[in-house]
ZADOVO-659324 format. One line per 5 residues: for each residue x, y, z negated of N, C-alpha, C. Coordinates in steps of 0.05 Angstrom, whole numbers, always signed. Layout:
X Y Z X Y Z X Y Z | ... $
//
This chain:
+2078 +292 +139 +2083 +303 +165 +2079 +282 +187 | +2090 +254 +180 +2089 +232 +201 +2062 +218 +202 | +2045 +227 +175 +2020 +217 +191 +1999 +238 +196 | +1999 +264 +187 +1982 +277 +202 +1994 +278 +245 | +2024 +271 +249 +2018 +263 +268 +2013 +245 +287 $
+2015 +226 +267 +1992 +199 +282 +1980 +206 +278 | +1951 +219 +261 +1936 +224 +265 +1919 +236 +293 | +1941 +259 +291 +1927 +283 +310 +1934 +262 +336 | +1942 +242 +349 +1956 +220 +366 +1930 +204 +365 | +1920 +198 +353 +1892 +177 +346 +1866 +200 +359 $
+1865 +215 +346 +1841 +229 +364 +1847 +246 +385 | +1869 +250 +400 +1861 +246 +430 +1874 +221 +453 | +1864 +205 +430 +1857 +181 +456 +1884 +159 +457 | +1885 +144 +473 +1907 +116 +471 +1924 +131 +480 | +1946 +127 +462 +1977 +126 +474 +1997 +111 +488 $
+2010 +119 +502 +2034 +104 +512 +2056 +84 +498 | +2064 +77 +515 +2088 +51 +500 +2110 +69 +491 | +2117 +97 +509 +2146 +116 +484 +2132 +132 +460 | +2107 +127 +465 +2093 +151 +439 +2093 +129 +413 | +2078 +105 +430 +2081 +87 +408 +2107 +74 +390 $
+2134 +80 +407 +2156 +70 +405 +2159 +95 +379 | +2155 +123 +386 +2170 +137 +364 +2153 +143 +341 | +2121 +133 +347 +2115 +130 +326 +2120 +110 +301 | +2124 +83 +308 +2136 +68 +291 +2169 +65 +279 | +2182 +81 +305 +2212 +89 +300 +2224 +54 +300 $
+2209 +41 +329 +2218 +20 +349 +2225 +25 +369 | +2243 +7 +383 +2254 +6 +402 +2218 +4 +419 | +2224 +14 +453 +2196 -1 +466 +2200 -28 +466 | +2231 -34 +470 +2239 -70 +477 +2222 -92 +454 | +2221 -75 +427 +2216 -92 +411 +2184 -97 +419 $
+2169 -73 +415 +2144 -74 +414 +2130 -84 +441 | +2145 -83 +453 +2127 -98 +482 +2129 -132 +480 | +2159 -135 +464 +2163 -174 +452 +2138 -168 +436 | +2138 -169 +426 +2108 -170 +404 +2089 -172 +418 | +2076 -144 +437 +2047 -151 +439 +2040 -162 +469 $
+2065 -178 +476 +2064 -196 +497 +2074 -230 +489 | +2073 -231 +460 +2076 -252 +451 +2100 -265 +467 | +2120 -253 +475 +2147 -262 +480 +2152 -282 +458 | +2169 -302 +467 +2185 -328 +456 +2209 -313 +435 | +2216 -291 +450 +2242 -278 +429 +2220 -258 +406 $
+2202 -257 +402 +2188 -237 +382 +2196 -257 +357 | +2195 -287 +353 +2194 -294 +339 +2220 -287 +312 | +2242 -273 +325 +2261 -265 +320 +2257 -237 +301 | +2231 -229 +305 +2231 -203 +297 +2211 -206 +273 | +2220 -203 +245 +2207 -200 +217 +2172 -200 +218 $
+2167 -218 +212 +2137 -229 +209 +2115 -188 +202 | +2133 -172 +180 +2119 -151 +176 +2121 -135 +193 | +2141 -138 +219 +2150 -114 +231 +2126 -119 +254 | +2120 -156 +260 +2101 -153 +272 +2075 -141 +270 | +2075 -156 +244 +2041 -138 +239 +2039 -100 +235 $
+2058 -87 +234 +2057 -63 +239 +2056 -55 +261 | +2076 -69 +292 +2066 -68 +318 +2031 -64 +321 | +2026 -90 +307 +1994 -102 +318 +1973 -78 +303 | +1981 -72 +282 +1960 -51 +267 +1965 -27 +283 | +1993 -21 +285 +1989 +12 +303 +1981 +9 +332 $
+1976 -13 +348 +1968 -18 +369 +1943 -14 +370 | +1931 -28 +351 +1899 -20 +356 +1889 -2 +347 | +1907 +17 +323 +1893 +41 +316 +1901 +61 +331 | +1918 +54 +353 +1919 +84 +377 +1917 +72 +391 | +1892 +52 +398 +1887 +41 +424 +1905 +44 +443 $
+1929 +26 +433 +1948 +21 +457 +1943 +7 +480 | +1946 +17 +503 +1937 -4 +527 +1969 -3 +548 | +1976 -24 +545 +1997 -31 +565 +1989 -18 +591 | +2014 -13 +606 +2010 +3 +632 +2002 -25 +650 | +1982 -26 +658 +1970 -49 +669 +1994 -63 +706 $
+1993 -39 +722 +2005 -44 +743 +2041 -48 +745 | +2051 -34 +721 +2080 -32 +722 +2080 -56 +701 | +2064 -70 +682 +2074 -100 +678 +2076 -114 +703 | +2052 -107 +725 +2039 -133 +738 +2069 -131 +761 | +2087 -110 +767 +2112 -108 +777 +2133 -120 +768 $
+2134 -114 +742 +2160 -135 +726 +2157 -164 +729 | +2129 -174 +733 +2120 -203 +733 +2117 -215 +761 | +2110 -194 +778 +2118 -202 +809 +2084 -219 +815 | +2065 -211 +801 +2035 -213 +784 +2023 -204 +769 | +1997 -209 +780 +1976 -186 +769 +1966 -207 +743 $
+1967 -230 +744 +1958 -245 +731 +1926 -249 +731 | +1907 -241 +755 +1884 -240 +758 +1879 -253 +780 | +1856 -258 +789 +1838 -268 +820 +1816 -249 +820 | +1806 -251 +846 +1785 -247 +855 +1768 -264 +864 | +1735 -262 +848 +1719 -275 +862 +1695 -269 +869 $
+1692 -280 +896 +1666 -266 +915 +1650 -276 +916 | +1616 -270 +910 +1604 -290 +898 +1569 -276 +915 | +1551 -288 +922 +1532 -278 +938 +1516 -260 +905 | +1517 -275 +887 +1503 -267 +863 +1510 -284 +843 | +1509 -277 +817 +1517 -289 +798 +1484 -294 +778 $
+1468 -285 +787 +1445 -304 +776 +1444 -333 +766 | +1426 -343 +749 +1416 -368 +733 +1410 -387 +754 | +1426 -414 +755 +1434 -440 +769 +1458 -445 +779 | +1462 -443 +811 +1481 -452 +817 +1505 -452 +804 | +1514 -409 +803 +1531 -402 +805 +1542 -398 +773 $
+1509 -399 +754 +1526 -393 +726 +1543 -419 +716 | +1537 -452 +738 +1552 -467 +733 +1577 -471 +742 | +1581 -466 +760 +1605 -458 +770 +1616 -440 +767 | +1610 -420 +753 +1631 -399 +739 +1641 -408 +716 | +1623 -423 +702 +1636 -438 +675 +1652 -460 +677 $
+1657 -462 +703 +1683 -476 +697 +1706 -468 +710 | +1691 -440 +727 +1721 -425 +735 +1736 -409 +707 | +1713 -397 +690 +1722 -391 +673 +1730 -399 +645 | +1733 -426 +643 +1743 -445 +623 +1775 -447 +637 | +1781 -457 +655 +1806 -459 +669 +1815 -429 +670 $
+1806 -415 +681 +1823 -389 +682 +1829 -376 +642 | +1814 -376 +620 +1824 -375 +602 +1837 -401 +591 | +1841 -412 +594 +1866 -429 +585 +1892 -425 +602 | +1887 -412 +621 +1908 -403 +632 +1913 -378 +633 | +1913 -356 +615 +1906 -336 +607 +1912 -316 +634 $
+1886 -327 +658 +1886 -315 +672 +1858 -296 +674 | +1862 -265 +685 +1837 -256 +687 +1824 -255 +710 | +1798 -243 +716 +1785 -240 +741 +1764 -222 +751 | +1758 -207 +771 +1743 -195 +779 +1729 -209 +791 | +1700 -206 +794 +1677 -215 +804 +1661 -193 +816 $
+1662 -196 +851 +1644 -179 +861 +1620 -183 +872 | +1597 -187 +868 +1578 -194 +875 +1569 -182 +907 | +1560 -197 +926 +1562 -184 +957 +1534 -184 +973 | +1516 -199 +951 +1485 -198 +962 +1490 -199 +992 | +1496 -214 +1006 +1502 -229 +1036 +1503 -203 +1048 $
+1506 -172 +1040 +1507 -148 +1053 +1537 -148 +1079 | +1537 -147 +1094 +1570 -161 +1112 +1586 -134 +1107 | +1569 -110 +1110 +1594 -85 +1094 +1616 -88 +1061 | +1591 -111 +1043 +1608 -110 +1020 +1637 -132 +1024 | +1620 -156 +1035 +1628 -178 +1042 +1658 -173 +1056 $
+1657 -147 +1066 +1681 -141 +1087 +1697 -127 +1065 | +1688 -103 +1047 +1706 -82 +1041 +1711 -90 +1006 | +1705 -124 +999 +1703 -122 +973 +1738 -135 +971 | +1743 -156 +992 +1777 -162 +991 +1790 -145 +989 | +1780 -127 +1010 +1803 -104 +998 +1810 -86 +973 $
+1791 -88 +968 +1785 -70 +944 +1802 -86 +923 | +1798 -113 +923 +1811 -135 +903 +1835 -130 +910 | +1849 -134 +937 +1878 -137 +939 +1897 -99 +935 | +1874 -76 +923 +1878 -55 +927 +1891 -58 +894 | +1865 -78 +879 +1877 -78 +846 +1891 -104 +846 $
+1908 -109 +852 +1933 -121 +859 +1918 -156 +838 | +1899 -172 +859 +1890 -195 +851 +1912 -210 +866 | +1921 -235 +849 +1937 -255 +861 +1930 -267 +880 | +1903 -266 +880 +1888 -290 +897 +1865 -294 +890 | +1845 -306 +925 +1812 -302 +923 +1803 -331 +921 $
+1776 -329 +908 +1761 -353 +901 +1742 -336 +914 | +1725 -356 +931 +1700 -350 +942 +1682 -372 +930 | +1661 -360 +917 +1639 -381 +920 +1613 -379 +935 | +1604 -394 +954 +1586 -403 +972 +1585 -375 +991 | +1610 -361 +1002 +1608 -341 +1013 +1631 -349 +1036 $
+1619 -351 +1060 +1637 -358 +1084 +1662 -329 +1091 | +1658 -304 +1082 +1672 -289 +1095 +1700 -291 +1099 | +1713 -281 +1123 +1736 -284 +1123 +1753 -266 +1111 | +1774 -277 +1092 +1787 -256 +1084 +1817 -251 +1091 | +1816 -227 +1101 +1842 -221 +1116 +1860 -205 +1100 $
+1875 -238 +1091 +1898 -228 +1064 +1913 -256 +1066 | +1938 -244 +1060 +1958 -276 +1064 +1956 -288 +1030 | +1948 -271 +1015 +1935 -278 +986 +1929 -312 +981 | +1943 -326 +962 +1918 -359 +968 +1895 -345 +964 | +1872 -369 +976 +1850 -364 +975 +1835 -393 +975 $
+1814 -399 +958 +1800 -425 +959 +1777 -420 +956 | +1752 -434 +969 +1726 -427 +974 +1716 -449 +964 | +1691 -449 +949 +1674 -469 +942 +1645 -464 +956 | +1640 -500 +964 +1615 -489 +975 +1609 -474 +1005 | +1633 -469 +1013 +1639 -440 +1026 +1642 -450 +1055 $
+1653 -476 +1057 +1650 -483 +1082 +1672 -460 +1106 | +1690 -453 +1095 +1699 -428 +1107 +1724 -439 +1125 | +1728 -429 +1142 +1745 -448 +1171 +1770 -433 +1179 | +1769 -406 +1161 +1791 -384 +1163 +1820 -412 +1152 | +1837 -404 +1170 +1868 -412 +1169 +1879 -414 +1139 $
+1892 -425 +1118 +1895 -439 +1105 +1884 -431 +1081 | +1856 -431 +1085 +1833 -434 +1056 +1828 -466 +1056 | +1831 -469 +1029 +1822 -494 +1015 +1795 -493 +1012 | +1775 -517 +1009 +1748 -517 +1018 +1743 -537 +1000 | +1727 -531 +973 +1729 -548 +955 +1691 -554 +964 $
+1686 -577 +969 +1661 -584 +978 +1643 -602 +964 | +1614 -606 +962 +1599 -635 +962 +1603 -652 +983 | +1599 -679 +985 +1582 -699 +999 +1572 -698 +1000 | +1548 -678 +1030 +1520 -681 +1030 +1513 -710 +1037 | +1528 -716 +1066 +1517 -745 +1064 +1507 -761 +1049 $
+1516 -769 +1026 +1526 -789 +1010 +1493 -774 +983 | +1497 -748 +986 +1472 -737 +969 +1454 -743 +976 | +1438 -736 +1005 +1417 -742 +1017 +1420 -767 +1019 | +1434 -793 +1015 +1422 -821 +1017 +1422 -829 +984 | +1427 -814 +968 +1416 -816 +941 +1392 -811 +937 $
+1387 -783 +947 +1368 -777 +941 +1341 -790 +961 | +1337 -794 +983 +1324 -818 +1003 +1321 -850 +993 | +1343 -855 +985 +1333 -887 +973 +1322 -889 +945 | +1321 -867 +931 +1310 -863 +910 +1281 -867 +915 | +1277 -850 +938 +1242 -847 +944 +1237 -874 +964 $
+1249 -881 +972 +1250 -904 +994 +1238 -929 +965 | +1260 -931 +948 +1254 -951 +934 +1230 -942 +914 | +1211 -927 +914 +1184 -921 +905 +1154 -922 +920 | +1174 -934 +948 +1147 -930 +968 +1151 -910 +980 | +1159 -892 +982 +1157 -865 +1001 +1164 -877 +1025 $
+1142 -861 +1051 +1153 -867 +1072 +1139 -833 +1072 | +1119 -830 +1072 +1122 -798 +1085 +1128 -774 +1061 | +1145 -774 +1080 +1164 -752 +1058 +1160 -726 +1074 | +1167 -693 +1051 +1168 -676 +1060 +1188 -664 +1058 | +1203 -645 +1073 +1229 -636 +1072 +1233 -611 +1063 $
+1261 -595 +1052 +1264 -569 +1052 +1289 -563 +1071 | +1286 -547 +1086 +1307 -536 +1089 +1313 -506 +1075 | +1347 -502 +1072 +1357 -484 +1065 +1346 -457 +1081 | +1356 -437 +1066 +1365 -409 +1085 +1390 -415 +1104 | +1397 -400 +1123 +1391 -400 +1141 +1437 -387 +1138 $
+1423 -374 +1114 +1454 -361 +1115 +1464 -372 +1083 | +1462 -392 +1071 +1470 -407 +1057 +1494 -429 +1079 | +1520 -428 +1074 +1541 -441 +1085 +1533 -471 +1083 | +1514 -485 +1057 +1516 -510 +1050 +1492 -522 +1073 | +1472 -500 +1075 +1443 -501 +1091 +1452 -522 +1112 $
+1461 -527 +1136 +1469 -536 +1149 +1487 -564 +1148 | +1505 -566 +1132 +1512 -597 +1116 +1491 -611 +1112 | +1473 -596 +1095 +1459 -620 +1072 +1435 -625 +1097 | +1430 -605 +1116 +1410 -604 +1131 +1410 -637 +1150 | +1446 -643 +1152 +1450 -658 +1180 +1457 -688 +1159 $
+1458 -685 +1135 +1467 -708 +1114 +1424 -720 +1110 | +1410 -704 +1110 +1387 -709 +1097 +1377 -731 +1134 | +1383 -712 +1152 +1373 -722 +1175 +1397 -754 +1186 | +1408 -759 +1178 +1434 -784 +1179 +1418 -804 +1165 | +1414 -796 +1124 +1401 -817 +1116 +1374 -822 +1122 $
+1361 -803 +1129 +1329 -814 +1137 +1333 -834 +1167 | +1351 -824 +1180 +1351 -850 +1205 +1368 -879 +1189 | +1383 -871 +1182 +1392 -906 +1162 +1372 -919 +1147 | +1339 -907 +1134 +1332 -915 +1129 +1305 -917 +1138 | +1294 -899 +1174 +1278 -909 +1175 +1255 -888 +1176 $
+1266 -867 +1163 +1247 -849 +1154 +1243 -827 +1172 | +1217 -819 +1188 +1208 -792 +1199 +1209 -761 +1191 | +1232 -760 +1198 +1233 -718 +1187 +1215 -718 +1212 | +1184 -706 +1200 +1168 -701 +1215 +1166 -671 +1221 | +1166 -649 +1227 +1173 -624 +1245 +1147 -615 +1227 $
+1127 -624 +1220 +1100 -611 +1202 +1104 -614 +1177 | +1119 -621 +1168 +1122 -633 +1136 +1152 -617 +1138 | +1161 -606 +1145 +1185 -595 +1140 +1178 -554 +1134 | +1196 -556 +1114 +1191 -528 +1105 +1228 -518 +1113 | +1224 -483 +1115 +1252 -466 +1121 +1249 -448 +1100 $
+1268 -448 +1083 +1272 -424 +1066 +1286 -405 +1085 | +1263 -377 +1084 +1265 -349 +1089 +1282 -333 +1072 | +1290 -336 +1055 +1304 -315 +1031 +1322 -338 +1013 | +1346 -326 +1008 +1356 -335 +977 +1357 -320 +959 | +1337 -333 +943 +1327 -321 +905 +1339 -341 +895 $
+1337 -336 +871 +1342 -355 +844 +1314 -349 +830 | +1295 -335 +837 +1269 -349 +825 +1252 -371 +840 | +1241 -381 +824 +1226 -401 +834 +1203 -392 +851 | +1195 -369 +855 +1170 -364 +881 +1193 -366 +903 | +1211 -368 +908 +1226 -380 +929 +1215 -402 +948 $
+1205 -423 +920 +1202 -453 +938 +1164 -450 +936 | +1160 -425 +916 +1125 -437 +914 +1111 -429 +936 | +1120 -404 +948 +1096 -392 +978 +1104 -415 +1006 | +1128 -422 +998 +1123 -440 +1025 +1106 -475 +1025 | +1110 -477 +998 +1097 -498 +990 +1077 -498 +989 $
+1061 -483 +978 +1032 -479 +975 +1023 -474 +1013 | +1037 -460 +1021 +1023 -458 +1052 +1027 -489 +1068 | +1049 -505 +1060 +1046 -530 +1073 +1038 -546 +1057 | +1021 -539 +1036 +998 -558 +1024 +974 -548 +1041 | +962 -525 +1045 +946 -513 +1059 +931 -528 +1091 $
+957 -534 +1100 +960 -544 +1127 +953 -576 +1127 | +972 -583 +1102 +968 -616 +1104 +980 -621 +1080 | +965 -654 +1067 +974 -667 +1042 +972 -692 +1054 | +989 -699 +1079 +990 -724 +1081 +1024 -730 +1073 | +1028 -726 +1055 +1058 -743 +1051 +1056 -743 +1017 $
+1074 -756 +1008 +1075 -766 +980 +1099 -758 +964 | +1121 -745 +975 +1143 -737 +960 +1154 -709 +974 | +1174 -693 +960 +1185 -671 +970 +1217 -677 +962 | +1228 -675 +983 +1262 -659 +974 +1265 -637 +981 | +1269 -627 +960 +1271 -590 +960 +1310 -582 +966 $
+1310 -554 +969 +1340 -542 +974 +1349 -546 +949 | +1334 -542 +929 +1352 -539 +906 +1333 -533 +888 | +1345 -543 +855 +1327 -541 +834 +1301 -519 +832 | +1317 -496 +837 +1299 -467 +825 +1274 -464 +845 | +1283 -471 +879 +1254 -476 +897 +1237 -506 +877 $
+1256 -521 +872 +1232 -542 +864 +1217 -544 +845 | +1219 -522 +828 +1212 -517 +808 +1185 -500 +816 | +1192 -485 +834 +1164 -470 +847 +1142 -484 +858 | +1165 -511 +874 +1143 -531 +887 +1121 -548 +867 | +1139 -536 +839 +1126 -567 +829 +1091 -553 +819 $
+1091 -518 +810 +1087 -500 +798 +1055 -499 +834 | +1061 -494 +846 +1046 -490 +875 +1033 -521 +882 | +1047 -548 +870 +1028 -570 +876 +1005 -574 +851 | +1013 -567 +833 +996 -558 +798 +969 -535 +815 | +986 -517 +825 +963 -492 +832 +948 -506 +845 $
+948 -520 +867 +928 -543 +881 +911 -560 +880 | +918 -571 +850 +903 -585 +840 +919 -618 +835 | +932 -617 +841 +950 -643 +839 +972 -646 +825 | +975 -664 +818 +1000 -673 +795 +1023 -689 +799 | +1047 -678 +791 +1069 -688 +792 +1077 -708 +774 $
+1090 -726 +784 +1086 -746 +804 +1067 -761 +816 | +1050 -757 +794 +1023 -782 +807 +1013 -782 +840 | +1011 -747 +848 +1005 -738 +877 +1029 -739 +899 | +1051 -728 +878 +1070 -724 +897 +1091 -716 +882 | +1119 -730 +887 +1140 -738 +869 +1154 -721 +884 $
+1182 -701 +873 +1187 -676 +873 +1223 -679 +869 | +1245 -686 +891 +1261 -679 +885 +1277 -656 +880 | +1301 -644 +858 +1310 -615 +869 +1344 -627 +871 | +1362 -600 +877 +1378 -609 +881 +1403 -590 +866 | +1425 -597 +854 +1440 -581 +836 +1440 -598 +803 $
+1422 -593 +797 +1425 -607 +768 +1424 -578 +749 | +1421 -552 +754 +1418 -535 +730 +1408 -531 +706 | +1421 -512 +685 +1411 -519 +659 +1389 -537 +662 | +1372 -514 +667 +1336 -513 +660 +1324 -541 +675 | +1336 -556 +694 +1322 -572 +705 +1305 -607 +690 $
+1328 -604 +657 +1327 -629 +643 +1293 -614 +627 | +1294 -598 +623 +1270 -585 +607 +1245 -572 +621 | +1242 -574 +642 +1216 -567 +660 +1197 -583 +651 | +1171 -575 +661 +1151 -604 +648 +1140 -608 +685 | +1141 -628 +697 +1154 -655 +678 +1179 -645 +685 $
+1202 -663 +672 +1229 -654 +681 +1239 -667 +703 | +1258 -651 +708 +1266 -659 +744 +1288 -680 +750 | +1273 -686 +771 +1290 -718 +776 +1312 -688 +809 | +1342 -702 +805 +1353 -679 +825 +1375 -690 +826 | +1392 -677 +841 +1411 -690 +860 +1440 -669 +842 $
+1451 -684 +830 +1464 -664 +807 +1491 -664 +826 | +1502 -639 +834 +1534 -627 +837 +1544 -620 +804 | +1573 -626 +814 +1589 -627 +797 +1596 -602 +790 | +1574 -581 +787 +1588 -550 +791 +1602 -541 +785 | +1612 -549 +747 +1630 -542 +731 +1661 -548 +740 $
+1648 -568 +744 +1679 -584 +754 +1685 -568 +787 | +1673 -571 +800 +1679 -553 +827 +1688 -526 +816 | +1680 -517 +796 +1688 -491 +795 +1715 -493 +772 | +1724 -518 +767 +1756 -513 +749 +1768 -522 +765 | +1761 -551 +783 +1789 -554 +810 +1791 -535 +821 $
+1772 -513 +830 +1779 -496 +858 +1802 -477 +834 | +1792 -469 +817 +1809 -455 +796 +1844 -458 +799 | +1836 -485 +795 +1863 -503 +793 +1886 -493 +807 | +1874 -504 +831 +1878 -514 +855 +1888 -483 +868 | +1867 -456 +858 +1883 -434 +866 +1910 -425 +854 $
+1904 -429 +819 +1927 -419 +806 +1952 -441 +818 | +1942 -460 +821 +1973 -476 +834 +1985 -465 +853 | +1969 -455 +873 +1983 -442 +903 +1988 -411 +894 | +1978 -403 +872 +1997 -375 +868 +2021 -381 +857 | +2028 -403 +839 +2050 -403 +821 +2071 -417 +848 $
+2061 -433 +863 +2078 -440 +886 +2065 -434 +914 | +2066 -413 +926 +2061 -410 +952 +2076 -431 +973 | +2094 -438 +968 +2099 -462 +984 +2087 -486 +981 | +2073 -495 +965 +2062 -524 +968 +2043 -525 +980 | +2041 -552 +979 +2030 -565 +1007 +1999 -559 +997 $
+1987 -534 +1023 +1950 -542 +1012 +1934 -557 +1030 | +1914 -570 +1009 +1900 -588 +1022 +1878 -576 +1037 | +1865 -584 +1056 +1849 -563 +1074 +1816 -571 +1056 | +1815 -597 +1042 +1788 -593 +1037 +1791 -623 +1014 | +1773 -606 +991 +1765 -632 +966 +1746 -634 +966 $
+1725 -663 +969 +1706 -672 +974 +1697 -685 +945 | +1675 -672 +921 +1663 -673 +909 +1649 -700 +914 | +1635 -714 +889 +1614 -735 +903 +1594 -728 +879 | +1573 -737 +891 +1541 -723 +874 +1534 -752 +858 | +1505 -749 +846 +1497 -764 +826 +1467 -761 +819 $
+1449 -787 +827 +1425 -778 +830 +1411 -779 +797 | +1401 -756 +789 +1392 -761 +762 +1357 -766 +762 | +1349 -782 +750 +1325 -795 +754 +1314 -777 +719 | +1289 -763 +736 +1278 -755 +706 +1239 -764 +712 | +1226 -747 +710 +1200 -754 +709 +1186 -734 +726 $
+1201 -729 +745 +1183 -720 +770 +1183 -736 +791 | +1194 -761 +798 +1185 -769 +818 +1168 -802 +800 | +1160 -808 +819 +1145 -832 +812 +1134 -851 +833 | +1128 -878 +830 +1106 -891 +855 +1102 -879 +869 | +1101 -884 +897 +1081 -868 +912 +1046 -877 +909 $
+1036 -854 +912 +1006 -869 +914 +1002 -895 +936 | +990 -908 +928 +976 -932 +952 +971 -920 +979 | +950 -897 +977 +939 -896 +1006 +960 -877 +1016 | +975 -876 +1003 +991 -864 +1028 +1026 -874 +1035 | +1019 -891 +1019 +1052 -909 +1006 +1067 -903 +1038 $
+1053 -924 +1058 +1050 -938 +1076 +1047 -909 +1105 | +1060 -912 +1135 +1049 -893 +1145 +1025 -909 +1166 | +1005 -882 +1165 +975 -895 +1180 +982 -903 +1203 | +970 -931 +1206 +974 -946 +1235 +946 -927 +1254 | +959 -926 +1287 +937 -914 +1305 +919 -920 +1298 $
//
């Protein structure tokens, strides 16, 4: 009789914590110690557990998700807002939001906002609607209007007490400049970012700082603008190939970031010229793929992983204490990795042409 009615309980669908209670003929008190791994479960007979755990998953028990997250005064989740979760930046910096958030057996929503300003606007809410502790933004300036912590990477975001977990462009762009400085480069070519990338503008005013410390002409013809943010590489190849078109008087490139330079390197090949011998090719990020390109890429490596477990950190700290003290901004420092795309500059052009 008692198991044709578990049975008939199993095929229509997950039960509740009192269906489950009188099916085992437990208290709910017991069974919720159990499959919340309470400190007092240990108290309760090693077999009684594993009968909890077996009838739990054979009537796909699912805890009432919002009336725990009440007893706990937490949802035990975040939200994070993210332009796209595509291959480079962001799959590095999710892996290390999401190494820190499972060891802290915290969960998360991830809403992707493709720079659309309707999602960008209606996706906080939607998070603070499924009762998220608190927002992680990555490389997304929006403001979010929620007394929720909130920490932004990348994000550059100026809203009232968001933490701003950042690079050193400065300090990148004169890595990446004396690198080519000490190869001979004097005419160099530039990338700039999009336009609605938060970092666009840092690294834009860090690249133009070290070229005057060292001397060097951001020349207004040799400078390229990323139109779009992709994560494919025809990102960096149509604009490159059209300012090869125009002119090949310079000897090196610093690109926005790996995945354009990867296009650049792909559009100076289409041309007829070779990396490095023609023209030596920085990118910037350090992603998977950048050690394995042919040639492989010499680039300006962020700490992504790690940016993405301090900001982690750094959020779960200010949910567990909303009173402590937050810091308004953590300043990352970069690391120039030297692979086999840049090289010598050629001779005739080492040097810039005298009148």
């Amino acid at each position: 009789m008692n198991k044709e009615k578990q049975d008939t309980r199993s095929e229509n669908g997950p039960i509740n914590l009192r269906q489950l209670s009188e099916v085992l003929r437990l208290s709910q008190t017991t069974i919720s110690l159990v499959l919340n791994d309470s400190p007092a479960a240990k108290s309760i007979p090693a077999h009684t557990r594993e009968r909890v755990f077996e009838a739990a998953r054979k009537f796909q028990y699912r805890p009432n998700y919002f009336a725990r997250s009440l007893r706990r005064s937490k949802s035990m989740s975040i939200g994070v807002l993210a332009p796209d979760l595509s291959e480079g930046y962001f799959t590095l910096v999710m892996q290390g939001v999401e190494e820190y958030l499972l060891r802290a057996h915290y969960f998360y929503f991830t809403a992707s906002h493709y720079w659309q300003p309707d999602l960008m606007n209606d996706y906080p809410r939607l998070l603070v609607e499924r009762a998220v502790d608190g927002f992680l933004l990555l490389n997304t300036p929006a403001a979010v209007e929620s007394v929720l912590p909130t920490v932004a990477i990348s994000a550059h975001n100026d809203t009232k007490g968001v933490t701003n977990v950042v690079l050193d462009h400065r300090m990148a762009s004169e890595l990446a400049l004396e690198h080519l400085y000490q190869l001979g480069h004097r005419q160099i070519a530039f990338m700039k970012g999009p336009e609605i990338i938060p970092d666009t503008e840092y690294r834009w005013n860090g690249i133009l700082q070290a070229a005057k410390k060292l001397k060097i002409e951001v020349k207004p013809e040799l400078c390229i603008q990323l139109s779009a943010d992709s994560w494919s590489p025809e990102v960096g190849y149509h604009p490159m190939k059209t300012l090869l078109e125009r002119s090949r008087d310079f000897t090196a490139i610093f690109c926005f970031n790996d995945i354009s330079a990867i296009g650049v390197i792909r559009a100076i090949h289409d041309a007829g010229l070779s990396v490095p011998e023609d023209i030596s090719v920085i990118g910037f990020d350090d992603i998977i793929s950048a050690a394995y390109q042919k040639p492989s890429l010499t680039t300006v490596r962020q700490p992504l992983r790690k940016m993405g477990s301090e900001g982690a950190q750094i959020l779960l700290e200010l949910i567990a204490d909303p009173k402590k003290e937050q810091p308004t901004e953590i300043v990352m420092q970069p690391e120039l990795i030297v692979r086999e795309s840049t090289g010598q500059a050629p001779v005739a052009l080492a040097r810039p042409k005298r009148a």
